[in-house]
VOGU-3710 file (C-alpha; in Angstrom, 3 decimals, decimal comma):
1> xxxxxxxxxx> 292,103/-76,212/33,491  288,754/-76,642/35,963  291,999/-76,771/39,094  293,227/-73,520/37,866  289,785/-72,002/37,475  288,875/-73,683/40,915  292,104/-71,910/41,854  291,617/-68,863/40,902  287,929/-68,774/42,446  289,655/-69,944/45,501
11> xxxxxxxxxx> 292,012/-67,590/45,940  288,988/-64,258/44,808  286,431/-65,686/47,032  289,419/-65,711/50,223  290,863/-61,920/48,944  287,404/-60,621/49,640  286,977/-61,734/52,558  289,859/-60,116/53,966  290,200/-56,832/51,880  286,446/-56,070/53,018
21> xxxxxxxxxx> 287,680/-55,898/57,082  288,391/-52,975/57,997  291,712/-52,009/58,392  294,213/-49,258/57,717  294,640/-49,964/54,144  290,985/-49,268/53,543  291,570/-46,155/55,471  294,118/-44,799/53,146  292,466/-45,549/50,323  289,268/-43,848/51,470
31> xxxxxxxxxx> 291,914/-40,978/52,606  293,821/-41,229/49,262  290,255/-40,591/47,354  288,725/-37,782/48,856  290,435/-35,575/46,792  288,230/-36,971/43,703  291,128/-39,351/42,218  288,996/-42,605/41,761  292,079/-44,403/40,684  293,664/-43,623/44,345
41> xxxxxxxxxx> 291,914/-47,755/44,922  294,163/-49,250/42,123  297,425/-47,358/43,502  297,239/-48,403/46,726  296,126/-51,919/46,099  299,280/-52,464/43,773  301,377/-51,436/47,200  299,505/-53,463/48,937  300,811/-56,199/45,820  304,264/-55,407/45,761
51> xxxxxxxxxx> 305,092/-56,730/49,507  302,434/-59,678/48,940  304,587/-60,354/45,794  307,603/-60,308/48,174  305,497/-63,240/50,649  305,196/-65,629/47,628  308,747/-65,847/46,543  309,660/-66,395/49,725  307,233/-69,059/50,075  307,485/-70,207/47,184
61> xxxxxxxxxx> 311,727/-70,268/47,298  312,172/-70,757/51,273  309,100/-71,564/53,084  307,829/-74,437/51,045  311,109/-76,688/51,473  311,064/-75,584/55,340  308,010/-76,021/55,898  306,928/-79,724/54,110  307,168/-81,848/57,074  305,088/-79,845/58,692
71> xxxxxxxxxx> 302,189/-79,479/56,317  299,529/-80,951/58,754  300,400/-78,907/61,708  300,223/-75,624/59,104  297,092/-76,744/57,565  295,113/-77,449/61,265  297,172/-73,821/62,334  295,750/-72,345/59,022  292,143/-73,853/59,012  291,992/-72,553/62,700
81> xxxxxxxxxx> 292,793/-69,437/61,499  290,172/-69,289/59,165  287,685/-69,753/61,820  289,008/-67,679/64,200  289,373/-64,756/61,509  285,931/-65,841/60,213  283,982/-64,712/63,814  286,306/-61,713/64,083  284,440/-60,769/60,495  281,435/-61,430/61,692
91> xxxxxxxxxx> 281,797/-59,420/64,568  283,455/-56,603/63,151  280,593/-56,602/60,680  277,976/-54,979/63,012  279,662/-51,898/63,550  281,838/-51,564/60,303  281,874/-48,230/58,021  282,841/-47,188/54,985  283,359/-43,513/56,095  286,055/-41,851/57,933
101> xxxxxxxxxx> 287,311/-38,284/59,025  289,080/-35,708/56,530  291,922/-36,978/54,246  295,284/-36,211/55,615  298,431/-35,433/53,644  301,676/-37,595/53,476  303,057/-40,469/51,274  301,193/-40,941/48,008  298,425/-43,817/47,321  300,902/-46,327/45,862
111> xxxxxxxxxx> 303,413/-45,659/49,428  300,140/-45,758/51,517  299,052/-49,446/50,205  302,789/-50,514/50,935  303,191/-49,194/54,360  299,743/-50,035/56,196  299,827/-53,564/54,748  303,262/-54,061/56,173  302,603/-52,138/59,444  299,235/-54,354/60,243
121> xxxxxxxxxx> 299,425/-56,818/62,247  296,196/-58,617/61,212  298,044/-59,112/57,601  300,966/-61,014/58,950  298,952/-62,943/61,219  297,267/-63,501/58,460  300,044/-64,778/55,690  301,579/-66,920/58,946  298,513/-69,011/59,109  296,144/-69,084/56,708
131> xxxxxxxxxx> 297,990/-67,671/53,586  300,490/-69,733/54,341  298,927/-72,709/54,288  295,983/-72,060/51,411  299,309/-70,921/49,338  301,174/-74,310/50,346  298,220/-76,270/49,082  297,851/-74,395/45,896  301,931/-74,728/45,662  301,117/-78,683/45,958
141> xxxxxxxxxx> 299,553/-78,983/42,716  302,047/-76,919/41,218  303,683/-73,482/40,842  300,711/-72,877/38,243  297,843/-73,242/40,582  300,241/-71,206/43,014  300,455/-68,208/40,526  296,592/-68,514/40,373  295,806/-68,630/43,497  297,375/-64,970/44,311
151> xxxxxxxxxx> 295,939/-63,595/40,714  292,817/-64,316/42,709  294,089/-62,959/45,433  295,136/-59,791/43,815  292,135/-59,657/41,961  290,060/-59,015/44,600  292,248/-56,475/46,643  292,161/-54,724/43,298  287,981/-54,840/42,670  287,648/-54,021/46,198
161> xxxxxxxxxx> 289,898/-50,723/46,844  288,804/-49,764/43,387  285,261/-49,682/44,112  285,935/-47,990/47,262  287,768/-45,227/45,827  285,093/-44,484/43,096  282,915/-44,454/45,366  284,460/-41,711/47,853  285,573/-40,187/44,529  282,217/-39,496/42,938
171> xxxxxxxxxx> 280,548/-38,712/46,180  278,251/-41,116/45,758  277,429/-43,963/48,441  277,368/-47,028/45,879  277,691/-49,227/49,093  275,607/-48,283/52,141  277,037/-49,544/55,868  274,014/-51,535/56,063  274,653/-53,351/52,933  278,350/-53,140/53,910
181> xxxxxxxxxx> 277,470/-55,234/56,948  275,808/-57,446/54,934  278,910/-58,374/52,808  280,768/-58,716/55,799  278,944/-61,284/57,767  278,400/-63,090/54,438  282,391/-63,406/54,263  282,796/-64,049/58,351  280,058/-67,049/57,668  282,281/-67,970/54,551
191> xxxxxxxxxx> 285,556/-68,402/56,371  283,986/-70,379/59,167  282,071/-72,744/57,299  285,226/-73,001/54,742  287,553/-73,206/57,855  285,094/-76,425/59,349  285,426/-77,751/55,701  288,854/-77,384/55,207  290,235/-78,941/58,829  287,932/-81,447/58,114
201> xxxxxx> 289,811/-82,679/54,938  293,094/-82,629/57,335  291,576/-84,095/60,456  289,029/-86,905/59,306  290,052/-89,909/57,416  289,185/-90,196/53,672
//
């Protein structure tokens, strides 16, 4: 039970600190919310889920067999990753906002979460290295801890976007930038130090 909790944490603490970078699906669901819906966050976060959903099966079916004998060289790929995405955060954090211009019209919220996750780059780069990897480990203690891992995951997308679209929704700024900042650096700090920690479990000798 404490690995799946320890999972699960895991897997919430990592979802943060990639649905708080800005990115086009935080535009659309800023976009998809101006009109007052404060639900537009859950919508697009459960796009944003479907083609994640699609990821681990084919991890879990395809990837994991492929990939075994190369679990080192994913985990140094994917705790390099971390860092690298970790100073990106960090840097991204000084000049990071929640607002943006007047909501435009096309595909609805749920459409919106599917199509900027799978037209950003930074989200494949991301599932190629360190999603990939954190997922593999998870997977190595069972399809359990796997399934946990991306209830984290989801978990946060879905806190995150939702709080963003009340927000917008209610007019109200219940995060400023500056405290937005904040939140990010605290996550780019996260990665790196967790990035250090977790090539050092691959790297040094036990």
């Amino acid at each position: 039970m404490y690995e799946i909790i320890a999972t699960l944490a895991l897997g919430l603490v990592i979802g943060f600190t990639g649905a708080l970078a800005p990115g086009p699906t935080l535009v659309a669901t800023i976009n998809a919310s101006l009109s007052g819906n404060w639900t537009a966050g859950l919508k697009v976060s459960l796009g944003h889920i479907i083609i994640e959903t699609a990821i681990f099966f084919l991890v879990i079916l395809g990837l994991a067999s492929i990939a075994s004998p190369y679990t080192t060289v994913i985990a140094v790929v994917g705790g390099t990753a971390l860092i690298i995405f970790g100073a990106m955060t960090l840097i991204g954090s000084r000049n990071a906002t929640l607002s943006t211009g007047p909501g435009t019209g096309g595909s609805g919220p749920y459409m919106a979460g599917l199509v900027t996750s799978a037209a950003n780059p930074y989200f494949w780069i991301w599932w190629l290295s360190v999603g990939s990897a954190l997922l593999l480990q998870s997977l190595a203690g069972g399809i359990i801890l796997a399934v946990a891992f991306m209830i984290g995951h989801w978990g946060a997308d879905t806190i995150w976007y939702t709080f963003v679209s009340t927000s917008v929704a209610k007019g109200k700024s219940l995060l400023s930038d500056r405290t937005y900042h904040i939140v990010m650096a605290a996550c780019g700090v996260f990665l790196i130090l967790f990035g250090l920690y977790y090539l050092s479990g691959v790297i040094l000798p036990y």
